[in-house]
Structures are given as structure tokens and as C-alpha cells.
C-alpha positions as CSV (number, residue, x, y, z in Angstrom):
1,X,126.0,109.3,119.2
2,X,124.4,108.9,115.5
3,X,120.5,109.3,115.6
4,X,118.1,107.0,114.8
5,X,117.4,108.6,111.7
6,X,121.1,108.3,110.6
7,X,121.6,104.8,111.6
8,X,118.8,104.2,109.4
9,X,120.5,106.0,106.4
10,X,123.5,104.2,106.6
11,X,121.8,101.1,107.2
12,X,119.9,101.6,103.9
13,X,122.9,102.7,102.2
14,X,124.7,99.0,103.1
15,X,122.0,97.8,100.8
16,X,122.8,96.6,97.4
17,X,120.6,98.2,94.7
18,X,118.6,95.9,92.9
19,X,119.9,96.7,89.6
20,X,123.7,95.7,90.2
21,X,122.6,92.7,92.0
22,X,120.4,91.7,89.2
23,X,122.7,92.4,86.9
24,X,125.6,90.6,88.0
25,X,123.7,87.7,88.2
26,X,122.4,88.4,85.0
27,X,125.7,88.5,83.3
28,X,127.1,85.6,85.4
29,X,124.1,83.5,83.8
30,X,125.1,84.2,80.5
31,X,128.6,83.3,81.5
32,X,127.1,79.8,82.7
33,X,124.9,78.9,79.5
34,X,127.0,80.8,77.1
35,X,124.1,82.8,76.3
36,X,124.4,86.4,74.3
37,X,122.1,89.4,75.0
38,X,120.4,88.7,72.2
39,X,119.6,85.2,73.0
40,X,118.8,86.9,76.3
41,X,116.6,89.6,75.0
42,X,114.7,86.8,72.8
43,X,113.6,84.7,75.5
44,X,112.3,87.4,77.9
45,X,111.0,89.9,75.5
46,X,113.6,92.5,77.2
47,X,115.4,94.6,74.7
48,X,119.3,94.1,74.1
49,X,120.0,97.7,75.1
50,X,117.8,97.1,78.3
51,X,119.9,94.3,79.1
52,X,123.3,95.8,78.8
53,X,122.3,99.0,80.6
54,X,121.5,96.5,83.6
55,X,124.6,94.6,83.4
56,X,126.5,97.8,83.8
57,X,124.0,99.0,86.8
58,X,122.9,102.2,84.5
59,X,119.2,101.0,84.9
60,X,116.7,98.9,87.0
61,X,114.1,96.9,86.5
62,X,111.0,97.0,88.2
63,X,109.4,93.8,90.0
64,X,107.2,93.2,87.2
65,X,110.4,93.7,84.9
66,X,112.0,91.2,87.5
67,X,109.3,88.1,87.1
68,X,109.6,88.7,83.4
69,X,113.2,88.3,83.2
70,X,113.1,85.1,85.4
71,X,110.0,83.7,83.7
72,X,111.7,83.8,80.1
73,X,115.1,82.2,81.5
74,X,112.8,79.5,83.3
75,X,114.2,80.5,86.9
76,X,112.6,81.4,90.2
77,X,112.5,85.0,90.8
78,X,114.3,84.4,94.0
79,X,117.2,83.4,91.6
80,X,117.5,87.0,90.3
81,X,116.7,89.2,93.8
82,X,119.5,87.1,96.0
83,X,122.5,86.5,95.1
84,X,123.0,83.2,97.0
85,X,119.2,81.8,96.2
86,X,121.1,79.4,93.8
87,X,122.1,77.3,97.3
88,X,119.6,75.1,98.6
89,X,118.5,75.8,101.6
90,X,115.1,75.9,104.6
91,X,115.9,79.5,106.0
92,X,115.6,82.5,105.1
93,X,116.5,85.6,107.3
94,X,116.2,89.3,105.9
95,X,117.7,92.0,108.1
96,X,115.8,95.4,108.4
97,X,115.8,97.3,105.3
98,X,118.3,95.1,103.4
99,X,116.0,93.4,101.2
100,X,115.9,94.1,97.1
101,X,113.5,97.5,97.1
102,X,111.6,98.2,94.1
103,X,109.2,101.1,93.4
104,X,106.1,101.3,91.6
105,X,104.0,104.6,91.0
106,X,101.5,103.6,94.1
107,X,103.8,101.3,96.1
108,X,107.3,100.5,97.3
109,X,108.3,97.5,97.8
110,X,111.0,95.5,99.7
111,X,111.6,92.1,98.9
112,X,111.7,89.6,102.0
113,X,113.2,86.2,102.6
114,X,114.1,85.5,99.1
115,X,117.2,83.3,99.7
116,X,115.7,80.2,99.9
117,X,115.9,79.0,95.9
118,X,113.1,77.1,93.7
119,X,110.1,78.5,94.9
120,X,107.6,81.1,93.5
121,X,106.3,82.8,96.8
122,X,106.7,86.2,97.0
123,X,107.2,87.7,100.7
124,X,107.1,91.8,100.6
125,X,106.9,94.6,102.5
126,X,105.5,97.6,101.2
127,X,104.5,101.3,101.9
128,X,101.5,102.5,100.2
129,X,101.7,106.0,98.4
130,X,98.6,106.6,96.9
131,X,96.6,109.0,98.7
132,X,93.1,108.3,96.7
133,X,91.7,105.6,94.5
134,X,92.3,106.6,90.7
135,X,89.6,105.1,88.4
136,X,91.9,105.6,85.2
137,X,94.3,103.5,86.5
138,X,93.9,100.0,85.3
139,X,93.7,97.1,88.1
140,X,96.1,95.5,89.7
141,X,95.9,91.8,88.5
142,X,97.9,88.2,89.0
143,X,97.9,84.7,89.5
144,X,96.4,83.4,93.0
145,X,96.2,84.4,96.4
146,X,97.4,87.9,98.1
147,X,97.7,87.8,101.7
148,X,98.0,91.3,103.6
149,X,98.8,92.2,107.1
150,X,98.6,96.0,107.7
151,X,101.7,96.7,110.5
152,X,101.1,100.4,111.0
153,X,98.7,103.5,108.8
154,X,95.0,102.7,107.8
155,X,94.6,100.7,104.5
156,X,91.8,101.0,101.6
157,X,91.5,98.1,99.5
158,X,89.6,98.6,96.5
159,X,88.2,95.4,94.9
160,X,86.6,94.7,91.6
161,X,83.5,93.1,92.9
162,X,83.2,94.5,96.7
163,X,83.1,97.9,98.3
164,X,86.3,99.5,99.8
165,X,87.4,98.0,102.4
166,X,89.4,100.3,105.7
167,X,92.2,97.9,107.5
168,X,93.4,99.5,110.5
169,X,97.0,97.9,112.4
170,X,96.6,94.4,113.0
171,X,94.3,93.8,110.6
172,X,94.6,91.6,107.9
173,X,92.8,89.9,104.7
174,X,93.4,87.0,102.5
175,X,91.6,87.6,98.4
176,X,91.6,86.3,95.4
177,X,94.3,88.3,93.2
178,X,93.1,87.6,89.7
179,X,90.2,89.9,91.0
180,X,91.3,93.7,90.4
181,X,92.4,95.5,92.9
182,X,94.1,98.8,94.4
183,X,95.5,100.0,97.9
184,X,94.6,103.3,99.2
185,X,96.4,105.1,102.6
186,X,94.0,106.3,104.5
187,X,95.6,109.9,107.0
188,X,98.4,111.8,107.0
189,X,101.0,108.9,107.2
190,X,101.4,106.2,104.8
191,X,100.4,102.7,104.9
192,X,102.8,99.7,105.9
193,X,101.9,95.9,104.9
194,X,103.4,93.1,104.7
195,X,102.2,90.5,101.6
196,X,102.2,87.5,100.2
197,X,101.4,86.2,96.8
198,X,102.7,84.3,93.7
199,X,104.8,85.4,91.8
200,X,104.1,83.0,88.9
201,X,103.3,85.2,85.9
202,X,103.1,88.4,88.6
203,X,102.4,91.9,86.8
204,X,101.9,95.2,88.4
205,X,100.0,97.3,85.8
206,X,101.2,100.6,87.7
207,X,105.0,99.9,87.6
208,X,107.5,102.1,85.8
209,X,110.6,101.3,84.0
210,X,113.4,103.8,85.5
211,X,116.2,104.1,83.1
């Protein structure tokens, strides 16, 4: 009988990467509206060479990569992480670990629920990396309201205008995002949360571009 562990790794490898899924749809857009990759790389500030290396799933894109791609073609970001969001719809189911994953220096994240289309709602779950709260590191920053639920691991939030916060399991906290802020895991294990926030005009200032 396959462990647990290996179920896991084959359930994970099932998953398409973000990059060809986000690609495909990519291309199939420009198939739509007859647009070229320059026309592409114009409206989203996304360099031609970028976009081709995604089309042909030799890069990715990170989330904030993601909400800058959408935001220049004037779609919801759920447009680009499912390929079905296009259908209308009022459900959305995500199995375990088959969401879009995207990782950022501090976090990883998973996108959730992102087949319902036209909305700019952002459902995540992530896994907290860093270890301590870096002061060089600029703030993470965006539009609205950021909703966290801490599922398992102890959680620093560091705030701009508060002192750190500890969120055991169970715990949860609703802030204002435009406010800068950073997550901390507190022990030996890291820190799952699930979020919500917008993702109108979202940027994570600690994300990396992978090519």
C-alpha cells in the first residue's frame, strides 16, 4: 500500500504548473483578440521574451507577475489561474493541493477556488517560510482588506503601526492591507494560513521572477 507521503507526491504531481496553464491561456487569448506579443507585452509592461518563454512553459510568473498580466489585459485574475474561470458560474471546489502554487521568497502560496470568473477576491493558502522578521526587506503592501486564519504552526504578524502580533491555531485576524506588513513562523514547523484579500492592483514586494 502507497504511504501517505507518496500519495501526496503523486497527488501534487497531477497538478498542472502554473506556468503552462497560464500560458496556454495566454496564447489562446491572443488567438481570440488577434493580439501579438508585442501588443501583449505593451499593455502589461511584460517583456516580449517574458511572454514567449511562458507560452512555451520555459518560465513562470509569480502571483504578483500574475495580477499584472490580468490587470494590463483588463481580466480577472481568476481568468488566468483556471482554465475554465471564463464559464460563469456560483461554485467553486478546489481539491487538496491542486490549486495554482506560486512561491515567493517568504511565502508559498496555493491558489483556492479560483473558477468562479469576474471577480477580484483572492482565496489562498499559504505556508510561511520566514523564520525571523527582516527590517531590510520592504513591506508587504495592497489594496483593502487581508483576512487570515492560522490552520496549524504559530504566526507573527508584523504591522507598520502595531507591535507583533503571535496567532496560535484557530486564531485569526482581519487588517487593513495598505498598512505594511510581514509574517513570521514562530517553532520548528512552519506556519499554515489560509487568506483572503483583493487582488485589485495586488503586489508582493518579496516575490521573485523564476526564469
Amino acid at each position: 500500500m502507497a504511504s501517505k507521503k507518496t500519495a501526496r507526491k503523486n497527488s501534487a504531481a497531477d497538478v498542472t504548473p502554473p506556468a503552462n496553464m497560464i500560458g496556454r491561456r495566454l496564447r489562446q487569448l491572443r488567438k481570440d483578440h488577434d493580439w501579438t506579443l508585442a501588443e501583449v507585452a505593451e499593455k502589461t509592461g511584460i517583456s516580449v521574451g517574458t511572454l514567449s518563454k511562458l507560452e512555451h512553459g520555459k518560465t513562470q510568473l509569480n502571483f504578483t507577475s500574475v495580477n499584472k498580466l490580468a490587470n494590463g489585459l483588463g481580466l480577472p485574475v481568476t481568468d488566468l489561474t483556471n482554465p475554465v474561470s471564463a464559464m460563469q458560474g456560483r461554485r467553486a471546489i478546489t481539491p487538496g493541493g491542486q490549486g495554482a502554487v506560486f512561491e515567493a521568497l517568504d511565502m508559498e502560496y496555493e491558489v483556492l477556488c479560483s473558477d468562479v470568473s469576474n471577480h477580484q477576491q483572492g482565496y489562498l493558502k499559504a505556508v510561511v517560510k520566514s523564520r525571523v522578521f527582516d527590517p531590510e526587506l520592504p513591506w508587504h503592501r495592497h489594496h483593502g482588506q487581508e483576512f487570515l486564519y492560522v490552520l496549524s504552526g504559530k504566526l507573527e504578524l508584523h504591522t507598520e503601526l502595531y507591535q507583533p502580533v503571535q496567532l496560535s491555531a484557530g486564531d485569526s485576524i482581519l487588517f487593513d492591507s495598505s498598512m505594511g506588513h510581514h509574517y513570521v513562523s514562530l517553532g520548528r514547523k512552519d506556519a499554515h494560513i489560509l487568506m483572503s484579500m483583493s487582488l485589485e492592483g495586488y503586489q508582493n514586494v518579496s516575490d521573485i521572477f523564476r526564469t
